[in-house]
Backbone as CSV, one residue per row, in Angstrom:
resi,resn,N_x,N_y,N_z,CA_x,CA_y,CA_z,C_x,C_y,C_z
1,UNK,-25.841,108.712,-135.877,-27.124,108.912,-135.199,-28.223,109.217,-136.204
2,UNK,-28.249,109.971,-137.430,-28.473,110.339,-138.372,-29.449,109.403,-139.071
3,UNK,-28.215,108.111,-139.265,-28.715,107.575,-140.341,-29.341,106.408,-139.349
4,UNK,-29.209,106.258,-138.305,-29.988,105.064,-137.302,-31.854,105.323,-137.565
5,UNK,-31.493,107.100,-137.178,-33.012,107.610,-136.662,-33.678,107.284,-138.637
6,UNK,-32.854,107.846,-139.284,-33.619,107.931,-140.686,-34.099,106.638,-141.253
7,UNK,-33.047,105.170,-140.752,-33.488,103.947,-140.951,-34.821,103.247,-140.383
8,UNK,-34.833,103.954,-138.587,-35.728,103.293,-138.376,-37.183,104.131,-138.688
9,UNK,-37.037,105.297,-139.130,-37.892,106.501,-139.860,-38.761,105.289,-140.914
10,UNK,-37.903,104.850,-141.894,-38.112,104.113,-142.899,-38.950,102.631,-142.851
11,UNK,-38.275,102.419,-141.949,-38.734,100.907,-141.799,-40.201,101.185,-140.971
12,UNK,-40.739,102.315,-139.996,-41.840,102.408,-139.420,-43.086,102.811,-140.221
13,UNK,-42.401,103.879,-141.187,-43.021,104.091,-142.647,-43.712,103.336,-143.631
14,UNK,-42.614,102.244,-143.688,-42.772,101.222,-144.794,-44.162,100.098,-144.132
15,UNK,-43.973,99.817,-142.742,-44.563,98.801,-141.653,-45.723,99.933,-141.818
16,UNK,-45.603,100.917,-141.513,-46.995,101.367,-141.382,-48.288,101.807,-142.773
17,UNK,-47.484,101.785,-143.847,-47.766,101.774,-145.615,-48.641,100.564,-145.424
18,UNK,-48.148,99.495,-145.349,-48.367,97.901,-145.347,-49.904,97.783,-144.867
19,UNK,-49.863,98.221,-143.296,-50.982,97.661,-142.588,-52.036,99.387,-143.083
20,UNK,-51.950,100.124,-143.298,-52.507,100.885,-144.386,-53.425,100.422,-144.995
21,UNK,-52.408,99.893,-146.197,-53.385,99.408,-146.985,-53.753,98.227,-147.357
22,UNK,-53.032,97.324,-146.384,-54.086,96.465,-146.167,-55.320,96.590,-145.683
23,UNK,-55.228,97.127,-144.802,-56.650,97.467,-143.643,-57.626,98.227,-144.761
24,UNK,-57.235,98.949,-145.515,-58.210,99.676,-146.199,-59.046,98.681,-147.247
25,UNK,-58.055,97.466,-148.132,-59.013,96.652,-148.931,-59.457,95.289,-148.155
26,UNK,-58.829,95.326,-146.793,-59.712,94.494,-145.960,-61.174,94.665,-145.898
27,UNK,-61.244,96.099,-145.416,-62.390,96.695,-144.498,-63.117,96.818,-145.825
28,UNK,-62.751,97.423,-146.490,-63.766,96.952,-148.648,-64.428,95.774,-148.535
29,UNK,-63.473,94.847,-148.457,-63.883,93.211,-148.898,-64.940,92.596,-147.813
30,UNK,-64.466,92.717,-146.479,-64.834,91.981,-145.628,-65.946,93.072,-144.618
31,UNK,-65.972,94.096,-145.014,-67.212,94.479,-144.062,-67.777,95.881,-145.051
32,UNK,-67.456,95.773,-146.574,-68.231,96.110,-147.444,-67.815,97.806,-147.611
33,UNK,-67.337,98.216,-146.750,-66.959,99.783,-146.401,-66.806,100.277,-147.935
34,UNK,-67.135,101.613,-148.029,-66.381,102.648,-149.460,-65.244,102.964,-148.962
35,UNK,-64.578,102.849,-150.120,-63.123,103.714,-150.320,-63.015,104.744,-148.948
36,UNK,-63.872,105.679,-149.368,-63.484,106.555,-148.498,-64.103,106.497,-146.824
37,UNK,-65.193,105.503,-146.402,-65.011,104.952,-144.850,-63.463,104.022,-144.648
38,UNK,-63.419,103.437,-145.382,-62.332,102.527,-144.863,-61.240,103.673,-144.731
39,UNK,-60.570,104.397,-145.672,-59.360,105.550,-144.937,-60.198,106.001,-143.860
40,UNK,-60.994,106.401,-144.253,-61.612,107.065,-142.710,-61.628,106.676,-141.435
41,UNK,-62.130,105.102,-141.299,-61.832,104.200,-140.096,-60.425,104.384,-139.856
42,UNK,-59.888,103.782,-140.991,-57.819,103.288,-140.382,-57.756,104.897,-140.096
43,UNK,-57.760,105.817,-140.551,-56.923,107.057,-139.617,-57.172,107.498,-138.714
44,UNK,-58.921,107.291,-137.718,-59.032,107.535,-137.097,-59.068,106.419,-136.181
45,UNK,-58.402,105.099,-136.490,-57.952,104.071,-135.353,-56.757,104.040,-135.214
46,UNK,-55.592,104.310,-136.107,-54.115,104.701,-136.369,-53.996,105.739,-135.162
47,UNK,-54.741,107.028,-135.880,-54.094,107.794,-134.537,-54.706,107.925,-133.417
48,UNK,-55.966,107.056,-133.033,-55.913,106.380,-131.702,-57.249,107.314,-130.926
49,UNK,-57.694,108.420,-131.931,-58.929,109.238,-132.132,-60.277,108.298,-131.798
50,UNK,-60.682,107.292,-132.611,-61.373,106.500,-132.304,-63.012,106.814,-132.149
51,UNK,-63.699,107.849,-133.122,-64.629,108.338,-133.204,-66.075,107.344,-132.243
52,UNK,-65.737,105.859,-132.920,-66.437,104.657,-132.177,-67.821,104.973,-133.601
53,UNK,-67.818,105.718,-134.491,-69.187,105.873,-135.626,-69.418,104.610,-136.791
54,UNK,-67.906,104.079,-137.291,-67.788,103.050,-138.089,-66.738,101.797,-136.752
55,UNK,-67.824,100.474,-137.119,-67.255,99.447,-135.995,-67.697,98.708,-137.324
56,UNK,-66.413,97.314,-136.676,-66.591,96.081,-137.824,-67.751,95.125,-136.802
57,UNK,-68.686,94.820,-137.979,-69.382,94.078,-137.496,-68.975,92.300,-137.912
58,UNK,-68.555,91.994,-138.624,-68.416,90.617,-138.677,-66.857,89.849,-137.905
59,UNK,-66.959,88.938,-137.625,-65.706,88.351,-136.625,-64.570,88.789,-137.405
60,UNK,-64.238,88.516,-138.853,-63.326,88.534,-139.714,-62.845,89.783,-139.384
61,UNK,-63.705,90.554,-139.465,-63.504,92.270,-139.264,-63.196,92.604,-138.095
62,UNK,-63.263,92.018,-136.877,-62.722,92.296,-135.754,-61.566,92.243,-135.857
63,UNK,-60.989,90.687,-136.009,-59.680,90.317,-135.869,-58.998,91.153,-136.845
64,UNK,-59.523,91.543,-137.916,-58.854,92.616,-138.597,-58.215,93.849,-138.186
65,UNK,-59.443,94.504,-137.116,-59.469,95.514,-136.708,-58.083,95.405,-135.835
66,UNK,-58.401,94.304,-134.780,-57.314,93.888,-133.854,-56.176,93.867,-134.146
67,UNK,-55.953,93.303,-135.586,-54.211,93.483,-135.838,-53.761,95.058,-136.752
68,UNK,-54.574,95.823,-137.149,-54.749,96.940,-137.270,-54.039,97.721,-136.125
69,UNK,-54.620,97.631,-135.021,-54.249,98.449,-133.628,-53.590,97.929,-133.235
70,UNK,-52.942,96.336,-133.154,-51.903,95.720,-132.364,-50.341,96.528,-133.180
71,UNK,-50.810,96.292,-134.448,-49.403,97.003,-135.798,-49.553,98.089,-136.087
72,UNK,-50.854,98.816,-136.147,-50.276,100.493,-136.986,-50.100,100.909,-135.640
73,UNK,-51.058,101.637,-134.701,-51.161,102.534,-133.693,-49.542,102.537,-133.502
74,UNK,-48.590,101.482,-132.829,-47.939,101.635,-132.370,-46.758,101.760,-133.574
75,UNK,-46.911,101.311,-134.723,-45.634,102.547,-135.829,-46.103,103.966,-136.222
76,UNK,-47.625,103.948,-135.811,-47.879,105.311,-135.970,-46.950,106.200,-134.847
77,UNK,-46.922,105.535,-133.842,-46.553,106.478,-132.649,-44.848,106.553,-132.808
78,UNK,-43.953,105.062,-133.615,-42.868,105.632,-133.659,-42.339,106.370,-134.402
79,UNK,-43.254,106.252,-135.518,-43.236,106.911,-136.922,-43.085,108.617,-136.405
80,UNK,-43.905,109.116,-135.505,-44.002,110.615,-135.406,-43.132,110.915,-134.380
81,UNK,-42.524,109.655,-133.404,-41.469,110.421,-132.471,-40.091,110.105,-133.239
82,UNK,-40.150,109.097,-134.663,-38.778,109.457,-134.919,-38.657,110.362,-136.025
83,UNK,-39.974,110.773,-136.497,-39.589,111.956,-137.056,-39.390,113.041,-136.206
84,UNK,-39.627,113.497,-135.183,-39.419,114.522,-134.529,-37.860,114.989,-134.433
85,UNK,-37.544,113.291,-133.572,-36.349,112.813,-133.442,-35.149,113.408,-134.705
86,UNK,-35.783,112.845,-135.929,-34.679,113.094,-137.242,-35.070,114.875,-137.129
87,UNK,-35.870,115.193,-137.032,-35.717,116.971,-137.039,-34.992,117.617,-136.259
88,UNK,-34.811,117.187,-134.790,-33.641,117.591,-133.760,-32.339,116.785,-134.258
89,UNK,-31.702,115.976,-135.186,-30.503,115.606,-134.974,-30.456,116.341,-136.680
90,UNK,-31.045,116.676,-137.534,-30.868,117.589,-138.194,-30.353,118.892,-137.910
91,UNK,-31.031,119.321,-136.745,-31.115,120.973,-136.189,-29.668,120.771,-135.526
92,UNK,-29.307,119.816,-135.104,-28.199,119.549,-133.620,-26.913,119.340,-134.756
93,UNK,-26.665,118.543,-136.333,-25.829,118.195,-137.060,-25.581,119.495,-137.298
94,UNK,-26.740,120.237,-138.042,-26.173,122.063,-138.878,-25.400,122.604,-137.877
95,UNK,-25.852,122.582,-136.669,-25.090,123.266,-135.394,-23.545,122.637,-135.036
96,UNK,-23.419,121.714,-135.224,-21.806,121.155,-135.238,-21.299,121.754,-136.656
97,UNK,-22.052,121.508,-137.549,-21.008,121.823,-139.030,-20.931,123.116,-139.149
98,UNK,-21.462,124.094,-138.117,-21.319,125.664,-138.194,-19.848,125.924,-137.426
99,UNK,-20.209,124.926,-136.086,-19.137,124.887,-135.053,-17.985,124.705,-135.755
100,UNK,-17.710,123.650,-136.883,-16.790,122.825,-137.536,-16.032,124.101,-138.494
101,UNK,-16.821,124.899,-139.192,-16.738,125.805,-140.013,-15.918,127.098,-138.917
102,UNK,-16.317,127.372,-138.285,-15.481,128.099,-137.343,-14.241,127.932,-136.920
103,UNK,-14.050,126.228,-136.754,-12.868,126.072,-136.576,-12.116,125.908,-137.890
104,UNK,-12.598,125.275,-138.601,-11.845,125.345,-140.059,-11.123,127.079,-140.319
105,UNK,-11.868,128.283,-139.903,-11.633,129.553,-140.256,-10.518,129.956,-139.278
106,UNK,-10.467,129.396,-138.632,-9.430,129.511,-137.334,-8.124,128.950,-137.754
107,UNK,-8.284,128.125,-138.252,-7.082,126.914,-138.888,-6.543,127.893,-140.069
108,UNK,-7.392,128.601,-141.093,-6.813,129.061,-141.904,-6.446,130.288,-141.844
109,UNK,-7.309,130.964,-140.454,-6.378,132.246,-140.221,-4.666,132.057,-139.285
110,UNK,-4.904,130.977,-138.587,-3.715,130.902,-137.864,-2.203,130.615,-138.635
111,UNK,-2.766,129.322,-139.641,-1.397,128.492,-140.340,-1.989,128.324,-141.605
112,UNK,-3.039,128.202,-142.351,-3.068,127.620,-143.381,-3.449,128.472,-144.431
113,UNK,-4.099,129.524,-144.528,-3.177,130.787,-145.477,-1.797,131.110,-145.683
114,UNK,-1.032,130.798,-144.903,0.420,130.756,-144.050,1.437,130.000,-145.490
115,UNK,0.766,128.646,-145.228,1.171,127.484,-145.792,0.559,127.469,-147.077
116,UNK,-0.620,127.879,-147.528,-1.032,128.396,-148.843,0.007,128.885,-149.545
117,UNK,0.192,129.906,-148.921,1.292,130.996,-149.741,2.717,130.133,-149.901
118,UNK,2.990,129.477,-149.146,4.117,128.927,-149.221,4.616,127.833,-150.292
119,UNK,3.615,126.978,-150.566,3.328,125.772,-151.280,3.220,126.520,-152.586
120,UNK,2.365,127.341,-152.807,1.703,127.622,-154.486,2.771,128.279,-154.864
121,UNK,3.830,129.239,-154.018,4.955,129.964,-154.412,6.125,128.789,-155.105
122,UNK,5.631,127.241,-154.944,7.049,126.731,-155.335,5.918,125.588,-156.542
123,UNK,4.679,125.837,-156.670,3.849,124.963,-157.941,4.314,125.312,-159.205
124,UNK,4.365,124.512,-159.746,5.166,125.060,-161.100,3.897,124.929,-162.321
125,UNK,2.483,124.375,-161.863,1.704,124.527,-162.021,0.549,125.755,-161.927
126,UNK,1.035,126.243,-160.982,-0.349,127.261,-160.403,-0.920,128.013,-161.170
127,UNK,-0.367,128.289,-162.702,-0.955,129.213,-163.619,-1.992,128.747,-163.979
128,UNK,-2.262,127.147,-164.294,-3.139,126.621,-164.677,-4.636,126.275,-164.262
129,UNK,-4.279,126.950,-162.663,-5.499,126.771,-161.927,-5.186,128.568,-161.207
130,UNK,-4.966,128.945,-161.495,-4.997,130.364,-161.006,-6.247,131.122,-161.018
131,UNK,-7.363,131.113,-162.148,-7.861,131.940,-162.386,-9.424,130.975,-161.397
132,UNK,-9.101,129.858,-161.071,-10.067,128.980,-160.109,-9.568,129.313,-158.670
133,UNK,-8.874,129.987,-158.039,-8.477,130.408,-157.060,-8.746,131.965,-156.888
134,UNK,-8.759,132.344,-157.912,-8.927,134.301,-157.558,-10.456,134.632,-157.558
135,UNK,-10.986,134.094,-156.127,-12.199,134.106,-156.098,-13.003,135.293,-155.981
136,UNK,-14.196,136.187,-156.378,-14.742,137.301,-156.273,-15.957,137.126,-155.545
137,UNK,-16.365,138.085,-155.375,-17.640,138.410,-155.089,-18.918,138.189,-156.047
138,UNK,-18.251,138.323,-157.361,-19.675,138.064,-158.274,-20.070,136.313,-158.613
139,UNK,-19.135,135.332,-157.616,-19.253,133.945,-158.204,-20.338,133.803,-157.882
140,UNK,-20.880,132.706,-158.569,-22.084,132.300,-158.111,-21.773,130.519,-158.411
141,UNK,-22.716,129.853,-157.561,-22.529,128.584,-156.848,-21.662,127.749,-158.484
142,UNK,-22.312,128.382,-159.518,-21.703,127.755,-160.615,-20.312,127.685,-160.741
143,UNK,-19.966,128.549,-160.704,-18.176,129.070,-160.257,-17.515,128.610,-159.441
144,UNK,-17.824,128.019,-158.510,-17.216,127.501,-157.535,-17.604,126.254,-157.947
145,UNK,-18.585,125.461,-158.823,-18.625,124.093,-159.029,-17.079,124.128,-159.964
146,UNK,-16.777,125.305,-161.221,-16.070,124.903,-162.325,-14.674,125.235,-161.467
147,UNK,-14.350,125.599,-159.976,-13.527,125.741,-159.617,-12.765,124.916,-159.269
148,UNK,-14.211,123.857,-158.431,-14.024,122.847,-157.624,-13.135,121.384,-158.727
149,UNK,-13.665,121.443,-159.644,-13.729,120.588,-161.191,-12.283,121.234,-161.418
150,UNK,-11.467,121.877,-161.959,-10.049,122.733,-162.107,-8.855,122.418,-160.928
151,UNK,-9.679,122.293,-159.447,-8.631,122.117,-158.917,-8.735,119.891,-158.900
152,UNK,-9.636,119.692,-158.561,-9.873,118.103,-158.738,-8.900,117.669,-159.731
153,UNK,-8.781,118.306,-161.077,-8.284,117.452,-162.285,-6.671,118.303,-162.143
154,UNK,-6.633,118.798,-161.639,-4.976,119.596,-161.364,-3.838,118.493,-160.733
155,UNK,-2.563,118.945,-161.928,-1.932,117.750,-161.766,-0.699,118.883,-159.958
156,UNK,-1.492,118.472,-158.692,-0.280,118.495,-157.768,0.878,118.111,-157.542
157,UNK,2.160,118.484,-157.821,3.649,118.169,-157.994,4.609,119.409,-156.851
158,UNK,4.739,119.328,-156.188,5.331,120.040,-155.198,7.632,119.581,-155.148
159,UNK,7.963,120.273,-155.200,9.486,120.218,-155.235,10.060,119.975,-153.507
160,UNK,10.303,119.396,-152.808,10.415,119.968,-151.390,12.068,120.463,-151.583
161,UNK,12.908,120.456,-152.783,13.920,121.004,-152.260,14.035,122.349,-152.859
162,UNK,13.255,122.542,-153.344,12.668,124.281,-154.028,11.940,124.809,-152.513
163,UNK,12.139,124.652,-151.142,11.711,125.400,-150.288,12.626,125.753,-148.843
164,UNK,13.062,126.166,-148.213,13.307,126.080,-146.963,12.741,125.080,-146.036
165,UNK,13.097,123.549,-146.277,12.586,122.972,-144.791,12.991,123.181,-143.661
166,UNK,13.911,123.951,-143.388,14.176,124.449,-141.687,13.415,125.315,-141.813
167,UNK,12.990,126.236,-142.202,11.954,127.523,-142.483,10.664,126.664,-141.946
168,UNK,10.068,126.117,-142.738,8.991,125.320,-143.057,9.040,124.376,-141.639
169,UNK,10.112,124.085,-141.163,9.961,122.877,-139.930,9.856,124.115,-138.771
170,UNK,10.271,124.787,-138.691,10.573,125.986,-137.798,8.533,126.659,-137.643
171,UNK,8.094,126.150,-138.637,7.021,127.121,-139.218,5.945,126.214,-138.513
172,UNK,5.967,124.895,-138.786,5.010,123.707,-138.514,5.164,123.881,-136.975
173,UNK,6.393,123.464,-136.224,6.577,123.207,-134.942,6.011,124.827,-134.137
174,UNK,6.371,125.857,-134.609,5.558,126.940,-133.903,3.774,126.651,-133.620
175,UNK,3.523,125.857,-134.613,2.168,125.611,-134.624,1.338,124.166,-134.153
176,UNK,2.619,123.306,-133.258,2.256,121.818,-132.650,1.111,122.056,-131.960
177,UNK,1.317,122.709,-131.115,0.213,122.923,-130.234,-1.013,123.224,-130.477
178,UNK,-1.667,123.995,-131.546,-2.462,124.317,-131.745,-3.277,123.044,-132.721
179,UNK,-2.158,122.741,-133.557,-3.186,121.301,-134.832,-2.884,120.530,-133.439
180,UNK,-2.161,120.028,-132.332,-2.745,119.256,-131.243,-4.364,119.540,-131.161
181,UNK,-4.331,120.937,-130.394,-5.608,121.145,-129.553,-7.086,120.728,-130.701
182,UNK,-6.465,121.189,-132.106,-7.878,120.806,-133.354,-7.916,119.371,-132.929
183,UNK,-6.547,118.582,-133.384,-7.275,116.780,-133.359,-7.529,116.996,-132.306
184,UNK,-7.683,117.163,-131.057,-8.891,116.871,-129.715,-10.063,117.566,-129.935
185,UNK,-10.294,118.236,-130.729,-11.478,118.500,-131.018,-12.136,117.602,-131.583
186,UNK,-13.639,117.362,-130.847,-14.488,116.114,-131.249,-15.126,116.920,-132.463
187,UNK,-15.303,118.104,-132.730,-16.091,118.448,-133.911,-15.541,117.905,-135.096
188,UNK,-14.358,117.946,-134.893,-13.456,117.731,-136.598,-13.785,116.447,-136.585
189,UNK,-14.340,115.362,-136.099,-14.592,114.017,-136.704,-16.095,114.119,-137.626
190,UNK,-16.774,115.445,-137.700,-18.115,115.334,-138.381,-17.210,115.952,-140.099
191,UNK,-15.940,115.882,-140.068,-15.953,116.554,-140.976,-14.392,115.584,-141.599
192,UNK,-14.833,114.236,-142.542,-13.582,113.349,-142.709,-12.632,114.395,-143.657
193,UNK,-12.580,115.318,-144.942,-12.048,116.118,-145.245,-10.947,116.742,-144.618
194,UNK,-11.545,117.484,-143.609,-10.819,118.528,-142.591,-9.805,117.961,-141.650
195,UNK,-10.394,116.622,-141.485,-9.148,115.944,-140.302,-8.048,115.438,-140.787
196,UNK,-8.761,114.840,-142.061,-7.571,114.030,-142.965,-6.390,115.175,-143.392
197,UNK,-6.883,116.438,-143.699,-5.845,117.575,-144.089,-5.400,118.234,-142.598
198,UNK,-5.520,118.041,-141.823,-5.052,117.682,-139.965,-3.854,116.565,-140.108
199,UNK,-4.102,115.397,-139.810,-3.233,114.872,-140.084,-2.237,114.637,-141.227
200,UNK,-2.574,115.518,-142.230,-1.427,115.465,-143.633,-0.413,116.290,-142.803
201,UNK,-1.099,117.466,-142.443,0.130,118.791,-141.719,0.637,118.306,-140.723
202,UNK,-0.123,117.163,-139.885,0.524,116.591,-137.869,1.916,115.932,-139.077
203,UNK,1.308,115.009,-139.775,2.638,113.995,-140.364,3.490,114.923,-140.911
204,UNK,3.435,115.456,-142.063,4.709,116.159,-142.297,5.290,116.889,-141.149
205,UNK,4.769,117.299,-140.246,5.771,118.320,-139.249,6.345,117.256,-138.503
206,UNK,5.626,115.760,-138.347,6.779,114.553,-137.412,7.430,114.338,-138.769
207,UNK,7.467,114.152,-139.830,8.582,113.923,-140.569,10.215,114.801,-140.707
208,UNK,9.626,116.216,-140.439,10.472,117.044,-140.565,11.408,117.152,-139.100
209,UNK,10.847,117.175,-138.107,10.875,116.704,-136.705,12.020,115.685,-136.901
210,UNK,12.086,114.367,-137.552,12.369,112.923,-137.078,14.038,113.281,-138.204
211,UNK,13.864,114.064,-138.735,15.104,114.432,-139.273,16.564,115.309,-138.281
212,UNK,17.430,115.037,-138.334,18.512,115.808,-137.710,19.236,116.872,-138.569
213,UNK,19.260,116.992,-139.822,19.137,117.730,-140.680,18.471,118.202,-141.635
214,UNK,18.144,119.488,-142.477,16.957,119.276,-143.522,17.975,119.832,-144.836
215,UNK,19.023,119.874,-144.895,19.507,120.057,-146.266,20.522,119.250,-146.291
216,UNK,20.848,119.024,-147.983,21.866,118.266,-148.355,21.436,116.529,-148.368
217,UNK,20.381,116.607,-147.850,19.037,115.453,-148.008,19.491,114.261,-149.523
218,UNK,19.335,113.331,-149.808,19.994,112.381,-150.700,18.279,112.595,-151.490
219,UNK,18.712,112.228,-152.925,17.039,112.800,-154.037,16.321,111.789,-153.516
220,UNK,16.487,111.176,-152.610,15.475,109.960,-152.615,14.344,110.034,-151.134
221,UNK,15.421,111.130,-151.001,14.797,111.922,-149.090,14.041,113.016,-149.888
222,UNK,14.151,113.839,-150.724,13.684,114.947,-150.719,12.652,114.465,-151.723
223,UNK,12.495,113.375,-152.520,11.427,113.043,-153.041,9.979,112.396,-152.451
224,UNK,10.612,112.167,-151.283,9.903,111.159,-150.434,8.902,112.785,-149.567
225,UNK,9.794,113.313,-149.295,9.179,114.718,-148.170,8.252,115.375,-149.856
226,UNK,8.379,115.476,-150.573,8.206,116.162,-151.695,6.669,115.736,-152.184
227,UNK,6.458,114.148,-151.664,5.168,113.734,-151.828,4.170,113.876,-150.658
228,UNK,4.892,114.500,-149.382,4.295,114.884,-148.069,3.685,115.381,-148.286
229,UNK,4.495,116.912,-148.765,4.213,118.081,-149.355,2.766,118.433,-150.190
230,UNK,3.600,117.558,-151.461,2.072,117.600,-151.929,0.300,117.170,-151.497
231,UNK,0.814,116.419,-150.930,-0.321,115.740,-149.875,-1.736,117.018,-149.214
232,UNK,0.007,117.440,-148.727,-1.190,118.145,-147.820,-1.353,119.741,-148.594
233,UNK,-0.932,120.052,-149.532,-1.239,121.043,-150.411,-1.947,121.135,-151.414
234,UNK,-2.608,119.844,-151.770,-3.594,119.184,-152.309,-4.836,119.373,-151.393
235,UNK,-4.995,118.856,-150.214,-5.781,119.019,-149.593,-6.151,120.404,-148.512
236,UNK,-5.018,121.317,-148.612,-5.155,122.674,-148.255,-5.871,123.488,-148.922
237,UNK,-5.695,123.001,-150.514,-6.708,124.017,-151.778,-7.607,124.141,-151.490
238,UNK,-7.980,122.387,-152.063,-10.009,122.273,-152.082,-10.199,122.355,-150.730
239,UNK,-9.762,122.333,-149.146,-10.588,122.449,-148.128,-10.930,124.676,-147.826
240,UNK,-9.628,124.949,-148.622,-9.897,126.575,-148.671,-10.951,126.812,-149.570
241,UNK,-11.256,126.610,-150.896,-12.312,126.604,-151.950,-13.464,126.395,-151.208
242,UNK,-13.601,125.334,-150.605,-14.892,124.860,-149.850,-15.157,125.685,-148.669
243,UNK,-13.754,126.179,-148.338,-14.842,127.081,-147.228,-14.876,128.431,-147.409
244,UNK,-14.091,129.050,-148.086,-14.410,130.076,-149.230,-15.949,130.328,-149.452
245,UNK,-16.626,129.053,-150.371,-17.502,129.512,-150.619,-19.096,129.376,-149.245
246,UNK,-18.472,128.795,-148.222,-19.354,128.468,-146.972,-19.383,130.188,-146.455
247,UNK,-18.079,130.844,-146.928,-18.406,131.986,-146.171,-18.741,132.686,-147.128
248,UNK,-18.676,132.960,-148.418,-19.771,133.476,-149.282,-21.439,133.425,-148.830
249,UNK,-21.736,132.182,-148.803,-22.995,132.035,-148.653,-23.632,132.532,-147.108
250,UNK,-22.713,132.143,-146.280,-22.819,132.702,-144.952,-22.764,134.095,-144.024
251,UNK,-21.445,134.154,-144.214,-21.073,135.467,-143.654,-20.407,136.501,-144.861
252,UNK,-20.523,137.245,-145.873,-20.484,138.288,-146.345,-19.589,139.138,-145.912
253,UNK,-19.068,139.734,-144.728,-18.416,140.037,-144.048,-16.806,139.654,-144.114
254,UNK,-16.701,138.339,-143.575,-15.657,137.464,-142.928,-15.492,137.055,-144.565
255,UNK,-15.772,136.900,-145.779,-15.437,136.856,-147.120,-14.861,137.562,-147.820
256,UNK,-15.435,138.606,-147.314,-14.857,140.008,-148.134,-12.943,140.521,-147.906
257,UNK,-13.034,139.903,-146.291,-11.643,139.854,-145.897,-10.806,138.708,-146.294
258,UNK,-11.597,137.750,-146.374,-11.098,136.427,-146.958,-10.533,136.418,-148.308
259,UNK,-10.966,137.261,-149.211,-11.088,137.435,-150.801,-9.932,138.725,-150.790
260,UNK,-9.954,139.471,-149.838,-8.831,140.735,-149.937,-7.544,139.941,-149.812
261,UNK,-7.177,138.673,-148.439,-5.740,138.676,-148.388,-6.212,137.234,-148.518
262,UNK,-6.354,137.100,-150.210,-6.647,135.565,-150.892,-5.221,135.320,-151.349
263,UNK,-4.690,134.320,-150.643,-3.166,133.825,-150.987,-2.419,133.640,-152.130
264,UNK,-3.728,133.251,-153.322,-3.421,133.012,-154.453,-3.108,134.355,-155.035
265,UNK,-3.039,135.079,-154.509,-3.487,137.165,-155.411,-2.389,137.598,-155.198
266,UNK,-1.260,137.325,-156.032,-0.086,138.457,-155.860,-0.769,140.184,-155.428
267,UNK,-1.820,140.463,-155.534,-2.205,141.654,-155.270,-3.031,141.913,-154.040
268,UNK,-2.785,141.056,-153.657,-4.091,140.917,-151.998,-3.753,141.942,-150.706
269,UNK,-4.545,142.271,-150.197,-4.173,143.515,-149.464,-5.227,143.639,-148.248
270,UNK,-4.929,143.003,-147.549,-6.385,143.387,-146.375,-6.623,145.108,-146.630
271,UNK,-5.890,146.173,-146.736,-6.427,147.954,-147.098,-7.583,147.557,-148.218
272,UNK,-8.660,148.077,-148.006,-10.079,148.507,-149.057,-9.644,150.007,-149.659
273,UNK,-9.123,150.160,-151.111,-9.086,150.648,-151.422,-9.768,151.038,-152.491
274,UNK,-10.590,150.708,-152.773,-11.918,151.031,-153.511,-13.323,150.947,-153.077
């Protein structure tokens, strides 16, 4: 909707630039006007004001005038209702991606701190990006860029037979219902990130599901679940990082708790003890 209103924003803009300034070295040439009558005429025939003080007197200058008002008046008029327009689907987008952000915080208080802890406990990596995960209070937007950059270039390698998959399947399926009720949520389509790490977690839990056993698995099963894994623990990081720092900037509050029982913190403690 966005980019419809901003296109035809553009194109009424551009159409209305045109007959602008044409009209302005028309009304110069052909009925002698200064610089500054001719803007003067076109804006007050554009927006339809029409003082009636400057009139074209020669035919040329009529028909001028005429396609003047047949073409601007009316991109003038769409020009200002689709800007209005792009200001309400601005105001109406922030208001879904707040909505979106809420549910994202919901997701990670229910299962995906959960599954945080679970995944980074078996990275044989995590030292290397550790100190881009133990997020504080004093970051500033810079910090979270060199965070964002640390986890991007991080090589993800997940073991799936270094974990409990009956644990882990036991863990997912407690939680069908709920990543159901998110994918029916129409908000999560403003947000391709968030859904795609939706469906990494729906698929691995039907993978684990479609199994009749989860141990004793042949290396070619547990390599295969092992790249699930990583999948969606890849995309569990950076969607926590990112909203990490949404609630930095936002809520202060709901961060401070966020940053106490931060998954990555062998020392995390929802108690404020300092």
């Amino acid at each position: 909707m966005m980019k419809t209103t901003s296109l035809r924003f553009r194109i009424y803009f551009t159409i209305l630039a045109a007959v602008f300034l044409i009209g302005v070295v028309g009304l110069i040439v052909i009925e002698s006007y200064t610089l500054l009558d001719a803007f003067y005429f076109i804006i007050v025939t554009i927006s339809t004001v029409g003082y009636g003080d400057l009139i074209p007197l020669t035919p040329l200058g009529k028909i001028l005038v005429m396609i003047i008002i047949l073409s601007g008046v009316g991109c003038f008029v769409g020009l200002v209702a689709n800007a209005i327009e792009y200001m309400i689907d601005i105001r109406e987008r922030s208001q879904r991606i707040e909505k979106l952000n809420m549910i994202i915080g919901v997701f990670y208080s229910e299962m995906g701190t959960k599954l945080l802890k679970k995944f980074s406990a078996i990275d044989p990596g995590i030292h290397e990006i550790h100190s881009a995960l133990v997020v504080s209070n004093n970051w500033s937007d810079d910090d979270f860029l060199k965070a964002h950059i640390a986890l991007k270039e991080h090589s993800y390698r997940l073991d799936s037979s270094a974990l409990s998959l009956q644990e882990l399947h036991s863990f997912l399926s407690q939680y069908k219902g709920f990543m159901l009720a998110l994918l029916e949520n129409p908000q999560i389509f403003e947000h391709d990130r968030f859904t795609d790490l939706l469906h990494a977690v729906f698929h691995l839990s039907e993978e684990l599901i479609a199994r009749e056993q989860l141990i004793g698995l042949p290396q070619t099963d547990y390599d295969h679940l092992s790249g699930d894994l990583t999948r969606v623990y890849s995309q569990l990081v950076i969607e926590w990082l990112v909203y990490m720092q949404h609630l930095k900037k936002k809520y202060p509050y709901l961060f401070s708790l966020a940053m106490r029982i931060n998954p990555f913190d062998v020392n995390a403690s929802a108690i404020v003890r300092t």
